[in-house]
PATORNU-204803 format. One record per residue: x, y, z of N, C-alpha, C in turn. Coordinates in steps of 0.2 Angstrom, whole numbers, plus 5000, padded with zeros to 4 digits. Last residue first. Layout:
N
XYZXYZXYZ
...
END
This chain:
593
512550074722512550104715513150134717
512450034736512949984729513150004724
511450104740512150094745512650044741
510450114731510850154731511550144735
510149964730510249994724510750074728
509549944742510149904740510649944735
508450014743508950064750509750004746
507649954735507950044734508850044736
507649854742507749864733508149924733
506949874754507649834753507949844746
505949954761506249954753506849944752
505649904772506149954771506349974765
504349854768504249894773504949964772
504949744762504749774760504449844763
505649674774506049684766505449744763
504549654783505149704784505449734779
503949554774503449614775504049664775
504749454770504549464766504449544766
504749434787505449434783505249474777
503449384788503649414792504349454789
503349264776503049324777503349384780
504249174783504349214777504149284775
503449124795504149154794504449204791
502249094790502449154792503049174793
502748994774502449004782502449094784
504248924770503748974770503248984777
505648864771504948824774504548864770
506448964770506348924762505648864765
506349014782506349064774506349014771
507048924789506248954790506248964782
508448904784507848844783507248874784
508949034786509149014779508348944779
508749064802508649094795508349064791
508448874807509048944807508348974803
507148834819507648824812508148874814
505448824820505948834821506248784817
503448864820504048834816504748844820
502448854830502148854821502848824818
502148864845502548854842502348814835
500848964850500948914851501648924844
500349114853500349064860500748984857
499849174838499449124845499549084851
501349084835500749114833500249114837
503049094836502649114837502149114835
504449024830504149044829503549054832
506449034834505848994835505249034832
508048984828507249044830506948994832
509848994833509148944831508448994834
510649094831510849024828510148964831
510449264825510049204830510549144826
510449334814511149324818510849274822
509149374809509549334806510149294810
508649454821508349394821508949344815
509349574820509649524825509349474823
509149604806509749584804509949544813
507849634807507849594804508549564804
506849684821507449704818507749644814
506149644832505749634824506249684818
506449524843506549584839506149574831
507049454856506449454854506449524850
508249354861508149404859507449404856
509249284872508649254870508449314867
510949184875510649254874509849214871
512149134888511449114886510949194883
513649154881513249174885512549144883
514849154875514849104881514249144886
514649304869514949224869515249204875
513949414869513649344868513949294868
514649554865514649504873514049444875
514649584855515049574858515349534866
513349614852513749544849514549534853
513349724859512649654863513349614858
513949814850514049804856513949734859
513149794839514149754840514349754845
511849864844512149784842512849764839
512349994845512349934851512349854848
512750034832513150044836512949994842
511449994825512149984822512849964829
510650104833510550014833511349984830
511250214828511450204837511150124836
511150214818511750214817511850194825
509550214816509950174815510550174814
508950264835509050244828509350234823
507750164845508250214846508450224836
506550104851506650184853507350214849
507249954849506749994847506550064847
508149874855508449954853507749994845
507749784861508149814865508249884860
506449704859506549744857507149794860
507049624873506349604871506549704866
508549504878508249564876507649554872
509349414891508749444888508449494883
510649334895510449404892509849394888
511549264908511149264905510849344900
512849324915512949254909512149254905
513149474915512749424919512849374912
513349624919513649584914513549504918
513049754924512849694928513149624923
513349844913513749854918513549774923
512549814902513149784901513649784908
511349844908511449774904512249754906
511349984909511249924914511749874916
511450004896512150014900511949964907
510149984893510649944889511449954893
509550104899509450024901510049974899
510150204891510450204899510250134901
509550174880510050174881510650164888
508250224883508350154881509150134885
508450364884508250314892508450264891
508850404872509550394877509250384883
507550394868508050344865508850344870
506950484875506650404874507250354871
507850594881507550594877507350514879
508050664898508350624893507850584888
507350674912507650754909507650724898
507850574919507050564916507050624910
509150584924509050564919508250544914
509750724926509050684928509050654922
511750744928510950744924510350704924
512750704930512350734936511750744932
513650664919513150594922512750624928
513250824916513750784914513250714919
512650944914512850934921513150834922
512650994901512951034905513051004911
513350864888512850904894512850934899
514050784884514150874882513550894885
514550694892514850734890514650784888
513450614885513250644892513750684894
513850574873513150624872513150644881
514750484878514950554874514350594875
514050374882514450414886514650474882
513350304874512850354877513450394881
513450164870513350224863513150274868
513650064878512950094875512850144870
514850094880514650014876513950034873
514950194889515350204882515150144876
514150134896513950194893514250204889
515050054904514550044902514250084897
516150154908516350104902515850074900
515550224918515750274911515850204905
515550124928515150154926515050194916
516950114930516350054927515750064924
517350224936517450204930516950164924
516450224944516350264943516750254936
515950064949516750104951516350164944
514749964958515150004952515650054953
513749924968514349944971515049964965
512449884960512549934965513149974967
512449884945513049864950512849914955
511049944938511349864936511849844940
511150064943510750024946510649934943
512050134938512250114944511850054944
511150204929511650144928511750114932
510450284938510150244936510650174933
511450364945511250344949510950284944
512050444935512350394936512150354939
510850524930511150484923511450404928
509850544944510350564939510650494935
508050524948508850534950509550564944
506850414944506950494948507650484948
507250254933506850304940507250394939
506450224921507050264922506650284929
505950034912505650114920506550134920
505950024895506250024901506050094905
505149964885505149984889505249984894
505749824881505749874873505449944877
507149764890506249774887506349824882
508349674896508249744891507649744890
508949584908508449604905508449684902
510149464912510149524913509549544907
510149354927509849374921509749444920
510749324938511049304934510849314927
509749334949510349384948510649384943
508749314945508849374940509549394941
508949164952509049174946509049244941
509149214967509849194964509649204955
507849264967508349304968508949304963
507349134967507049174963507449224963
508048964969508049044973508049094967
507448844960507948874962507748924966
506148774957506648764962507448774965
505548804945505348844953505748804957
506448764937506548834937506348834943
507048604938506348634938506548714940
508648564930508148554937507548614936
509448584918509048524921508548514926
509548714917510148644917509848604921
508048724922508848764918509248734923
506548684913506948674917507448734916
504648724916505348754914505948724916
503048614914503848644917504348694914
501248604913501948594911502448644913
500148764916500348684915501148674912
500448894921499948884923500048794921
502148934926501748904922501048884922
502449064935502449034936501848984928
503249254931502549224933503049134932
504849284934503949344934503549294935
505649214929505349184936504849244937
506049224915506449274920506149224929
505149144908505749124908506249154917
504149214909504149164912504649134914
504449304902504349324908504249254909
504549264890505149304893505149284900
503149224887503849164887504449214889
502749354886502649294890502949234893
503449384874503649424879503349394886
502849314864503449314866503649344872
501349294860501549264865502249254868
500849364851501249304849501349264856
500549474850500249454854500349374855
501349544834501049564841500649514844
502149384826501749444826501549474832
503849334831503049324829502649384827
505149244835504949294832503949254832
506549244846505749224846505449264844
508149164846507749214844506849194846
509549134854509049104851508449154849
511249104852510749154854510249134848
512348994865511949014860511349074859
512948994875513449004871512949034865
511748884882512248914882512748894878
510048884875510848844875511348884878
508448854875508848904876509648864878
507248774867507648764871508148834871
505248724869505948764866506348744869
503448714867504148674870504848724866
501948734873502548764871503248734872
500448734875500948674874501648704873
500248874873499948834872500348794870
500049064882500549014878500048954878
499049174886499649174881500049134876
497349174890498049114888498249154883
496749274902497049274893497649204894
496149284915496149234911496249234904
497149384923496549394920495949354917
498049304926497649294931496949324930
498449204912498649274915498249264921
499249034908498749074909498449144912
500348954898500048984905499549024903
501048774897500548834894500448894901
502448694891502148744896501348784891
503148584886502448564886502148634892
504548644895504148584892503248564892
505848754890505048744888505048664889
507448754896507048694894506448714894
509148834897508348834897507848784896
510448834903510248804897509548804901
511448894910511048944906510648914904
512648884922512648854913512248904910
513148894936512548894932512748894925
513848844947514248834940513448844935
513348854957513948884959514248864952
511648864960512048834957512748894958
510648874972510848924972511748894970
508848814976509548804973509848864970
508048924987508148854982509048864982
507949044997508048985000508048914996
506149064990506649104994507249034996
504949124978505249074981506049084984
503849254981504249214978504849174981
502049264984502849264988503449224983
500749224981501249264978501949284979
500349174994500649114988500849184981
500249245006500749195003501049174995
499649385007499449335000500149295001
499649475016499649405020499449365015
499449615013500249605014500249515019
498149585007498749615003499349595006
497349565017497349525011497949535008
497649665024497949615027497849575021
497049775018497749785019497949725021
495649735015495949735012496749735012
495349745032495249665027495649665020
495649855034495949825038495949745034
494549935032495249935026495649905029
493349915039493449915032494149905029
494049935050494049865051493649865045
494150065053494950035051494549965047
492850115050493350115045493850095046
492750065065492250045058492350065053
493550175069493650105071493350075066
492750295067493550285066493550205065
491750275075491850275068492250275065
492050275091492050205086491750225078
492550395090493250345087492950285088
491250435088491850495085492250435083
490950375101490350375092490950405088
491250395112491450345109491250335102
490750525117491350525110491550475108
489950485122489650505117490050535113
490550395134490050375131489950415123
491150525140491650455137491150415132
489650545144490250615139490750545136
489250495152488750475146489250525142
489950485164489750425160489650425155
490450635167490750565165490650515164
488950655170489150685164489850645160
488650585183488250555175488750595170
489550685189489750605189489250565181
488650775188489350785187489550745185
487550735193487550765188488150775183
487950705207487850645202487550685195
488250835211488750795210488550735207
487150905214487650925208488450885207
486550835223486150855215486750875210
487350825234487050775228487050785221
487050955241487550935237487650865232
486050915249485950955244486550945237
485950755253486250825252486150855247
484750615257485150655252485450725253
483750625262483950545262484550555257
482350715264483250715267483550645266
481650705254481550655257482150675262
482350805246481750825247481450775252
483350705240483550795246482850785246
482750605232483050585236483250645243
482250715222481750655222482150655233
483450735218482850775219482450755222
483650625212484050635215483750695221
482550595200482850545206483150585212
482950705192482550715195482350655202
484450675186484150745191483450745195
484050565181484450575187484450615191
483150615173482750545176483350535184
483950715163483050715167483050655171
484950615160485050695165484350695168
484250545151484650525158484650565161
483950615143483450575144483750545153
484950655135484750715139484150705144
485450525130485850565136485450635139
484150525123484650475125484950495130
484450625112484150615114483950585122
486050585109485850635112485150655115
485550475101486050475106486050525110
484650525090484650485093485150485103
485950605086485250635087485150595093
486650515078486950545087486350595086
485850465069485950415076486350455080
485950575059485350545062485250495069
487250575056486650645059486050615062
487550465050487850465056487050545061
486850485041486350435043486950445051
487550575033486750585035486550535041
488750535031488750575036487850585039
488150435019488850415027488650465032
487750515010487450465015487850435020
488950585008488550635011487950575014
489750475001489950525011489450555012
488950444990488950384999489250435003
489150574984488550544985488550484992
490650564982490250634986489550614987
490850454973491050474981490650534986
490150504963489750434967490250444974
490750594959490050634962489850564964
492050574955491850604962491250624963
491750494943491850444950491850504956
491150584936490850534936490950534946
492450694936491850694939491550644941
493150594927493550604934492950634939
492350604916492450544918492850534928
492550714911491950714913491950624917
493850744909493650794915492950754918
493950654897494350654904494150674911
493250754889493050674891493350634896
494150854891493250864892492850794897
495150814886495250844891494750864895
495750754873495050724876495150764884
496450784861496050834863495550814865
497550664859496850684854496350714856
498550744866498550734858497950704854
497950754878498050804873498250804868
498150614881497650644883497550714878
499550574879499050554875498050604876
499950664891500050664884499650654878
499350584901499050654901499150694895
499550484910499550494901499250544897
499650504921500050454917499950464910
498450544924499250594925499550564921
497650444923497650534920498250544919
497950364932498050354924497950404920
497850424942498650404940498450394937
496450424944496850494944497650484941
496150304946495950344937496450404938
496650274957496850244952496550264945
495650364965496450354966496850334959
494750304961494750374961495450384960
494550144964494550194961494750244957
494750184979495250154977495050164969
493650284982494150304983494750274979
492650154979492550214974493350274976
492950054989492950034983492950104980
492650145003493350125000493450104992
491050164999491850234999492550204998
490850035000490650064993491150134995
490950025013491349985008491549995002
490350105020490950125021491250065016
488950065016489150105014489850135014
488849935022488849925017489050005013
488949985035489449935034489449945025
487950095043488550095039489050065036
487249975046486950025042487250065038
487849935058487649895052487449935048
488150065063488750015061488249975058
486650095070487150145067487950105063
486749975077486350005073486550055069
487549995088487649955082487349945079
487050125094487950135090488050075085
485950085099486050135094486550125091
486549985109486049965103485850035099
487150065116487750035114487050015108
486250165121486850175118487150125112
485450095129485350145125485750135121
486350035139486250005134485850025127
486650165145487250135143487150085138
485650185153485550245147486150205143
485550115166485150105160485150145153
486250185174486550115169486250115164
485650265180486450295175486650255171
484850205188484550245182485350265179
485950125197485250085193485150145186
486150265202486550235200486250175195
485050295209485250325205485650305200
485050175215484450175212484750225208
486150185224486150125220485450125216
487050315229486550285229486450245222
488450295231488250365235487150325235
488850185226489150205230488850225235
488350245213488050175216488250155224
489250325209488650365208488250295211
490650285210490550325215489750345215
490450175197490650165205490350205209
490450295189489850235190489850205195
491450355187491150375188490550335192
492250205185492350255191491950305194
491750205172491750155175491950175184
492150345165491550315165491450255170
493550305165493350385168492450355168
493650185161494050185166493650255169
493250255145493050185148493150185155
494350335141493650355143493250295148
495450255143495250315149494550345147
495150165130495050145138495250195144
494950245120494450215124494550185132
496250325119495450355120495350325123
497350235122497450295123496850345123
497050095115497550135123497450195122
496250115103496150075108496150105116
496650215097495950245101495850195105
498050175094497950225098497350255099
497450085086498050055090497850125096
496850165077496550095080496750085086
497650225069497250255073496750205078
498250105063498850135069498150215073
497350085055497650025060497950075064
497150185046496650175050496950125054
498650205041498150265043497850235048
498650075033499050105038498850145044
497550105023497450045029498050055036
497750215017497150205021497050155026
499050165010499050235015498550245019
498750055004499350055009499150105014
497550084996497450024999498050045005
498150184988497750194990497550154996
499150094982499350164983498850164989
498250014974498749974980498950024984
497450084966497150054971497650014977
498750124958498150164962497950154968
498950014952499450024955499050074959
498049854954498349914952498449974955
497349774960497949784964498249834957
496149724954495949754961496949784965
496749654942496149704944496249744948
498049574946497549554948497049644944
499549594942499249584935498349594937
500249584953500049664953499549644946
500349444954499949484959499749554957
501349414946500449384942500249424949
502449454949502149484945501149474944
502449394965502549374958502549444954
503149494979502649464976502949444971
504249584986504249494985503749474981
503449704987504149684983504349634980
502649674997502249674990502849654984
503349665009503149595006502749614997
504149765012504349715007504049655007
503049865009503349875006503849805003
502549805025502149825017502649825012
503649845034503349785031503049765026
503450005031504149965030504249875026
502350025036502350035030503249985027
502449955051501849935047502349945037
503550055054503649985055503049955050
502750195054503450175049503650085050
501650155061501450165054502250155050
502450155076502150075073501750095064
502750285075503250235074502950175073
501450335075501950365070502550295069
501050295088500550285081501250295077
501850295097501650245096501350245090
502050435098502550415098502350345096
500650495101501050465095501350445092
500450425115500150405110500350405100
501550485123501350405121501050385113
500850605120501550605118501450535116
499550585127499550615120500350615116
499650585139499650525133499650525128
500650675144500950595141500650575138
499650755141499950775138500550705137
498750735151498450725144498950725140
499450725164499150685161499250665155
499550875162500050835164499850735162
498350915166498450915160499150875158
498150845178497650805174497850835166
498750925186498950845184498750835179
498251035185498851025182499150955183
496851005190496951015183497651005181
497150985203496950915198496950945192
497751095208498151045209497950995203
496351165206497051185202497551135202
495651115217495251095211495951135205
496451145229496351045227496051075218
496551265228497351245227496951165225
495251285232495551315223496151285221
495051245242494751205237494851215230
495851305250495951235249495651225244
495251445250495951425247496051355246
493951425255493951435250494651415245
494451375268494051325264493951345258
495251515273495651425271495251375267
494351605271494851595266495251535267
493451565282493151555275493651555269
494251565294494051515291493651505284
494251715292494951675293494851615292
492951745295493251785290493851685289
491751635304492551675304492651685298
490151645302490851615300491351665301
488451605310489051655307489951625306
487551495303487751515310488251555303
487151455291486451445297486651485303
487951425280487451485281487051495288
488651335283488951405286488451445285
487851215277487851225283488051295287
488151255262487551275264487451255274
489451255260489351305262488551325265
489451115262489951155266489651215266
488751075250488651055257488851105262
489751125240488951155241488651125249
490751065244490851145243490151155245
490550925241490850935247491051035248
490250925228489650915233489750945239
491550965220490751035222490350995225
492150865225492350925229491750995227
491650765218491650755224491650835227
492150845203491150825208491250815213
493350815205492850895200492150885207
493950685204493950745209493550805211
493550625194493250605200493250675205
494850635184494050665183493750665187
495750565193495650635194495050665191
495250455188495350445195495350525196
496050455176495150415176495050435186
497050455175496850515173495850525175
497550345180497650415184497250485184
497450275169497050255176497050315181
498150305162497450295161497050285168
499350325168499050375165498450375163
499450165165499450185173499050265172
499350155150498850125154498750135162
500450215146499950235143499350205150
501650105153501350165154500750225155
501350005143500950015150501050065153
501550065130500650045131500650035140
502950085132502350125131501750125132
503149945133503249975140503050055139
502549895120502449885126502449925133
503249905108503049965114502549955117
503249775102504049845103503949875107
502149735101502349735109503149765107
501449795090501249815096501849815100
501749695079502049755077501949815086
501449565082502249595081502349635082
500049625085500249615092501049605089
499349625071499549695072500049675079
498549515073498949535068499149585068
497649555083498249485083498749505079
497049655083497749665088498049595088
496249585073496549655071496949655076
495449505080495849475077496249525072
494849595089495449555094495649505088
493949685081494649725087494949645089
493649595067493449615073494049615079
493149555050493649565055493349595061
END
């Protein structure tokens, strides 16, 4: 990437402030114009005074030439602060608000993503964190070194350079010459640091992303007292970071050396030119201190250009990945399909296989049906490939081979949106956001009646137990055990009351008087609904009116119950194990005895 295809992609978000950026640039010009003042007026002092030397001066005339030049060289400060300070207003006012437009945009394109995009490697949850707030940062500090550094240093350098060619075109000849000095160090310095500022972003992104696995599990961490192994592995990645910044900054130590070099190479070759020129009378004494002055404008704009072209050869590191990120089309879910006014439910596997992005096949040839009215199960052992065929079903990921229909037409051609609206999903881990008891229900009916709310929870088995808490549905719901989180999801469920119903383990965390108690619930609201349940709770999978079986991604058997069970096979098995796992014997004999 490179500054004019970074201000393409960035020019939606620019021209809102427009009439900022041109302001910025009259201010620029102004500002470029009064740095000029400084020198002319010590030429025009030193000259001055060295002719008053030769003859005697009126008192009354020394305080006017003195006064004038105090009020002209005070005048141009308090503009010139005056100046710095619009642009420095401009300038944030530009950055801050084009970083909340950028972040805003980011947000809803990642939003829209598949699933299979956050599944990539390189897009975990760290490394995306990391990726948003470095790429933001560095484009909007972009935006404003553009307008707002570079081009009044540039403009104060380029005026300087006028007036120094102006007064003399040799001396001026020599004040050029140091510019291409310059410009072949600074990109030698930038190739040099290309391959370094990559290896810091990859190790920060990283860094970022091991750190949120720590925290995240910082439980597991102390329950098998790895707080050494942990620490030692957190180190790891910060002594390879702390290793490329300190060769980042070395080699930068080394080329503003150079640089300076460079600039003090000039001063000697102007000043002595110039010197050169008074001693020849073909020059004013006043010269000397003025093209001094005037060089220092050239080569000063010049020598902070290294500060914020550093700056800039870090946006245009994080600038490839944030744009990758927020311009992946084909992650974008499908927007503007079919959008049925009598949706039915009826699902169709045809001959689907898919494939993760990581490359694990899940599924293989799989054909099934889901029926409205009916509830169909999908039993297997871990890795079975159920929770795959959920997600597929939902519109999370897309089939790597063969279709999905519902009611008939191609799943991807419906509106992605239209179909979760209509899908209500329980996992066997359910996200409780930050907030309170109510705020999270809620989050099945945005616009729920506080009644509506309470009668979910009542259906969940969960409204009473939030009664006897001291701050009643005001209670954090993160505050709340594993099992009444489950539960708040199940309220969800009920409040969004949606013709389709998914559940993957729905009342796994919870126990068996509260499972008792939601599955009459769930039964209660199955009819005339497309249910899909994936449990290794014996009595839903029995209730199913048609299973299916799982092994390795592929379909091994289906039936009712009563037909698997007499097939054999895994089916049985899996049924055989539970039976025994509960000590169905025992637990028979005393609830009979």
């Amino acid at each position: 990437m490179n500054t004019i295809h970074i201000l393409k992609k960035l020019f939606p978000f620019i021209r809102k402030y427009r009439g900022s950026l041109i302001l910025a640039l009259v201010l620029t010009t102004v500002g470029a114009l009064l740095s000029q003042v400084t020198p002319l007026v010590m030429e025009y002092s030193v000259n001055t005074v060295q002719g008053m030397l030769d003859k005697p001066v009126d008192k009354q005339r020394i305080y006017i030439i003195v006064g004038t030049l105090v009020a002209i060289l005070l005048g141009k400060e308090i503009l010139s602060l005056l100046v710095a300070l619009g642009q420095k207003f401009l300038s944030d006012r530009i950055r801050f608000r084009m970083a909340g437009d950028l972040y805003d945009y980011t947000i809803n394109r990642i939003t829209s993503y598949h699933l299979s995009f956050f599944a990539l490697s390189q897009n975990q949850t760290g490394k995306l964190e990391k990726r948003i707030d470095k790429g933001i940062e560095s484009l909007t500090k972009t935006v404003k070194n553009i307008f707002v550094d570079i081009l009044p240093m540039l403009a104060n350098a380029a005026f300087a350079l006028m007036l120094i060619y102006k007064k003399n075109v040799w001396v001026g000849l020599v004040a050029t010459i140091i510019l291409p000095c310059y410009i072949y160090i600074s990109r030698e310095q930038t190739l040099r640091q290309k391959s370094i500022r990559h290896n810091i972003q990859h190790v920060r992104e990283e860094k970022a992303n091991s750190l949120f696995g720590l925290l995240e599990s910082i439980f597991v961490v102390k329950s098998f007292v790895r707080e050494r192994y942990e620490t030692g592995r957190q180190q790891g990645i910060n002594l390879k970071l702390t290793e490329n910044e300190i060769k980042h900054h070395r080699t930068n130590y080394l080329f503003d050396g150079l640089k300076s070099i460079a600039e003090q190479l000039g001063v000697v070759m102007v000043f002595t030119l110039t010197i050169f020129f008074v001693l020849n009378k073909e020059m004013t004494v006043g010269a000397i201190l003025l093209h001094i002055m005037l060089f220092n404008n050239v080569s000063s704009p010049v020598r902070h250009l290294h500060r914020i072209y550093d700056e800039y050869t870090e946006a245009l590191t994080y600038s490839e990945g944030f744009f990758d990120m927020i311009e992946n089309d084909k992650y974008l879910s499908k927007k503007g399909g079919i959008r049925s006014n009598n949706l039915q439910g009826n699902f169709s596997f045809q001959h689907v296989d898919f494939v993760y992005p990581n490359g694990k096949q899940a599924l293989k040839d799989v054909r099934f049906e889901l029926k409205n009215g009916k509830t169909t199960a999908l039993v297997g052992l871990s890795g079975a490939g159920k929770s795959s065929a959920m997600n597929l079903l939902a519109g999370f990921y897309d089939p790597t081979q063969g279709s999905i229909l519902l009611d008939g037409k191609p799943l991807a051609d419906y509106d992605t949106d239209f179909v979760r609206e209509n899908i209500g999903l329980v996992m066997q881990k359910n996200h409780i956001f930050s907030g309170t008891i109510e705020e999270n229900i809620r989050y099945g009916e945005l616009n729920a009646t506080r009644e509506a709310i309470e009668e979910a929870a009542k259906k969940a088995s969960l409204h009473d137990q939030i009664l006897r808490m001291p701050n009643g549905y005001e209670t954090q719901a993160r505050e709340l055990s594993g099992g009444q989180q489950q539960r708040i999801a199940i309220a969800r469920l009920f409040l969004k009351n949606p013709p389709i119903i998914f559940l993957d383990e729905p009342t796994a965390s919870l126990d068996a008087i509260t499972t008792e108690q939601i599955k009459e619930s769930i039964d209660a609201v199955k009819n005339n609904r497309t249910v899909l349940i994936i449990s290794h709770n014996i009595s839903q999978i029995m209730d199913a009116d048609h299973i299916y079986v799982l092994s390795e991604g592929e379909i091994v058997g289906h039936g009712t119950h009563e037909s698997l069970y007499k097939e054999g096979g895994l089916y049985s098995q899996i049924i055989d194990s539970n039976a025994r796992t509960l000590n169905i014997g025992r637990l028979a004999a005393t609830v009979l005895g």
